[in-house]
N, C-alpha and C positions, 0 to 999 in steps of 0.2 A: 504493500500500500504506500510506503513512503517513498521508494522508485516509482511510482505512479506519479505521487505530488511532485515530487521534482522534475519530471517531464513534464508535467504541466505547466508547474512553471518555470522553465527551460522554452518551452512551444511562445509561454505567451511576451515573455524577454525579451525573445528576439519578434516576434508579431511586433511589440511596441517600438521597436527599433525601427523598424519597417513603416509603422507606423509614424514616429517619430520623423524620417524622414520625407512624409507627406507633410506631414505638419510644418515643418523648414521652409516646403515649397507653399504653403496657404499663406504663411506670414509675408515672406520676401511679396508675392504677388497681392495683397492686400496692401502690402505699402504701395506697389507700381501700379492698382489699381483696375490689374489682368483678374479675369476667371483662373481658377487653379485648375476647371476643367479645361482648359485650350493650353495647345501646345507642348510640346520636352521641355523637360530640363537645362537649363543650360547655365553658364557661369553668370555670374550678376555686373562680372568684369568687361570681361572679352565678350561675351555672347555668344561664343560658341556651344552649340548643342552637347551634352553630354551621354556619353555611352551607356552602359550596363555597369560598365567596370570602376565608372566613375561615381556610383552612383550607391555603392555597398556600404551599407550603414558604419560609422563609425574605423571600419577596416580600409576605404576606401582614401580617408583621410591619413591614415598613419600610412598609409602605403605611399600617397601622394605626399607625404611630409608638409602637410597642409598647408598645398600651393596647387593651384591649376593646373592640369596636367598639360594644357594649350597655352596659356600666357604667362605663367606663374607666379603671377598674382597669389599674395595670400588669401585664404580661407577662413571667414569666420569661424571661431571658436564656436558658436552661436550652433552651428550643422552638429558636431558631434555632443555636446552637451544637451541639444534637445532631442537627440537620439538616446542615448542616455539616460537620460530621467524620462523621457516615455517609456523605455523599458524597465524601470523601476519602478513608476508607480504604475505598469501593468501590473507587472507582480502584485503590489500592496493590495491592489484592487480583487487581483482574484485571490488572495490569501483573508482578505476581510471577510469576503464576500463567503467565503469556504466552499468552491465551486467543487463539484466532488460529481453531482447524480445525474447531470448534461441531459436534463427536463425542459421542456419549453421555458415553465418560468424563471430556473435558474441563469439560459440562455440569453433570456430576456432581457434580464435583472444585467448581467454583466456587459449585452450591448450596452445596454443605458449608463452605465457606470462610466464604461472605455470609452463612449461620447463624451459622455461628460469631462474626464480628465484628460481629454485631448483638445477641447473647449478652452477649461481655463489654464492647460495650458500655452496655448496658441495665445490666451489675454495676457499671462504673465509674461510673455517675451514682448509682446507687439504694445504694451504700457510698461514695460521697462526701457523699449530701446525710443517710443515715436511719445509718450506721458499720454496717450491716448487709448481707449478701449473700444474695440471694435464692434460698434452695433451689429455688422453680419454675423457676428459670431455670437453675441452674448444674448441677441434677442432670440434666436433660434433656439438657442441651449434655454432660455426660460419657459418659450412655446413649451418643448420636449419635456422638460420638469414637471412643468403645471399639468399636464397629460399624464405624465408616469407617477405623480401624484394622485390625478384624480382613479388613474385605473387601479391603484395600489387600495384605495377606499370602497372602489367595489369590492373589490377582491375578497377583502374583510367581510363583506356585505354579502360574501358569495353569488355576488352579482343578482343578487338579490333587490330593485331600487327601494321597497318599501321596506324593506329589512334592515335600514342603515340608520343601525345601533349609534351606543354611545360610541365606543371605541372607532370606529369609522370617523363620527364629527368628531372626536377628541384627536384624532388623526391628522384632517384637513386643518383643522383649528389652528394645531401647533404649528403645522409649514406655513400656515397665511401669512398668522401673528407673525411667526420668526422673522419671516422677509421681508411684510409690511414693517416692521420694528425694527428690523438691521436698517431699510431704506430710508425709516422717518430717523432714525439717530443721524446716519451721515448726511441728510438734507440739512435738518438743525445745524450739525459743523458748516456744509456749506454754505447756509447761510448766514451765519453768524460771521466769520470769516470772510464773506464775499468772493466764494472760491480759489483763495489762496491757498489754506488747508490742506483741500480734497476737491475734485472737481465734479462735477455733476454725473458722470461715466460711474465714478465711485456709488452714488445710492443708485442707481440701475445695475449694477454687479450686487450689491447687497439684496436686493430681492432673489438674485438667482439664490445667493447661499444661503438667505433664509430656509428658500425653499430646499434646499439642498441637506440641511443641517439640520435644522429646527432646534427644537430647545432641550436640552440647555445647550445642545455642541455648540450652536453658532453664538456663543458666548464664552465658549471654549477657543473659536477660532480668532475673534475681537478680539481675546485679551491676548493670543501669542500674535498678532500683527501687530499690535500697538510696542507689545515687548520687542519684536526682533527692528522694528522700525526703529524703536528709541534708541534701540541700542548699535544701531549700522549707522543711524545719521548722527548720532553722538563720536562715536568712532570718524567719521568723514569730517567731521568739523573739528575734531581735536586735533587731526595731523592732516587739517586746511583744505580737502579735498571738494568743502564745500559752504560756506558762508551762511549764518542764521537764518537769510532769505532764499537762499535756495530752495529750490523745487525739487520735490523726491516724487517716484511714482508711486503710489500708496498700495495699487493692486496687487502688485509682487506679494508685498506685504499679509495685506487679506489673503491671495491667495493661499503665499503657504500657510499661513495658519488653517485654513479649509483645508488641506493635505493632513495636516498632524491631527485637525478636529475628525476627519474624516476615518483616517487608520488607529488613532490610538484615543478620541474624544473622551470617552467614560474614563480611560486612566489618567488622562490628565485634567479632569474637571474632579472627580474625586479627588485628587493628588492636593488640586487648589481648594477648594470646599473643605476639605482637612484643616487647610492651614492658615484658613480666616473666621473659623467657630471654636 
C-alpha cells in the first residue's frame, strides 16, 4: 500500500511539473495579452519557437544552463520554480485530500482542488512580478468555487432540494460569511488607506478564499500573510531594499498563507488558539 502512495505521488509530481509549465506559458501571455490557447512556445527573447527538448520541465533548464538554447539569453528563474512548486503543492493536495479509492467524487474533489492551486498560483506570480491580479483568472476560479460549493450542499442534502438540513445551510453559511468577511475587512483597509495599503484586486481575491477556506482557516491564513508580510518587508527595509512607502504585492502574501491554511489549517489555528487562552 505505501509503494502505491508513492506512485501516486510520484505520477502527480511530475503531472504538476507538467502542469507547472502551462502555467509559465498563461502568465508570460496574460502579461502580452495573447490567448494561451494560440500558438508554440517560444523564447520571450529571441522569439524563436521552441522544440520538445526545450520544453522539459525543470530538466530542460539545467541542461540549457539557463540560457536559450537559440540566443542565449538568460532564462527566468521564474520557469523552473513554478514548475517546482506546482509539483509540490500537487503532492500537498492529493496527500490532504487522501486520494486512495479513484470514485467519481474523489476524482472530482481533486480536479477542483488542482484548479484551484494552479489559479492562485498563476495570481501569486502575475501580482508579484506586474502588483496586479488577474480578473481572467480569479473570476473564473470564484465562478468554479461558488458551484463546487453549492454542489458540495446538495450532496449533504443527498440531492435531496427539500431535505437541506441544518448542516447543508450551516455549510453555505460559513463559505458566504468567510469570503463576504475576508472581502469587507480588506475593502475597510482599502478604504481607509485610499488604496495604498492593499489594492482593490486584494478584496476580490478574499472572497475567493473565503470561499475557499471558510472558518476559522481563512483566519488561519490572515494571520500567517500579515506574519510573513511583516516580516519580508521588515527585512527589505532594514538592509534598504525598500523605503517605508514602498509598494509590496500583498497577494503572495495571502496567498501563501491559503497554502499553509489549506495543508496544515486545524494545526496551526489550534497551535495559535492555545496560545492566546
Amino acid at each position: 500500500m505505501q509503494n502505491i502512495n508513492l506512485l501516486i505521488y510520484l505520477f502527480f509530481f511530475i503531472f504538476g511539473l507538467i502542469v507547472g509549465s502551462f502555467l509559465n506559458c498563461v502568465i508570460w501571455r496574460l502579461d502580452s495579452k495573447k490567448t494561451f490557447l494560440s500558438g508554440r512556445s517560444a523564447c520571450t527573447k529571441c522569439k524563436h519557437k521552441l522544440s520538445f527538448g526545450d520544453l522539459i520541465p525543470i530538466l530542460s533548464f539545467i541542461i540549457l544552463k539557463g540560457k536559450c538554447r537559440y540566443c542565449k539569453e538568460k532564462i527566468s528563474w521564474q520557469y523552473p520554480l513554478v514548475e517546482l512548486a506546482a509539483g509540490i503543492l500537487f503532492v500537498l493536495t492529493i496527500h490532504s485530500l487522501q486520494f486512495t479509492t479513484y470514485n467519481f467524487k474523489e476524482i472530482f474533489a481533486v480536479s477542483y482542488w488542482l484548479f484551484v492551486v494552479s489559479s492562485l498560483l498563476i495570481i501569486f506570480v502575475y501580482d508579484f512580478k506586474h502588483y496586479i491580479i488577474p480578473d481572467k483568472v480569479l473570476f473564473p476560479a470564484i465562478f468554479i468555487t461558488v458551484l463546487y460549493r453549492l454542489l458540495e450542499v446538495f450532496q449533504r442534502a443527498n440531492w435531496n432540494f427539500s431535505d437541506l438540513g441544518l448542516k447543508a445551510l450551516h455549510l453555505i453559511t460559513n463559505y458566504l460569511f468567510s469570503g463576504l468577511g475576508a472581502a469587507a475587512f480588506f475593502l475597510i483597509i482599502f478604504l481607509l488607506s485610499k488604496g495604498r495599503w492593499i489594492g482593490f484586486g486584494d478584496v476580490k481575491l478574499g472572497i475567493l478564499l473565503g470561499l475557499l477556506l471558510g472558518w476559522p482557516k481563512i483566519l488561519t491564513a490572515m494571520f500567517i500573510a500579515y506574519l510573513i508580510g511583516g516580516i519580508i518587508s521588515t527585512g527589505l527595509i532594514v538592509f534598504k531594499k525598500m523605503g517605508l512607502k514602498s509598494e509590496v504585492p500583498f497577494a503572495p502574501f495571502l496567498i501563501a498563507g491559503t497554502f499553509f491554511a489549506l495543508f496544515w489549517g486545524d494545526i496551526l489555528f489550534n497551535w495559535y488558539w492555545n496560545l492566546i487562552i
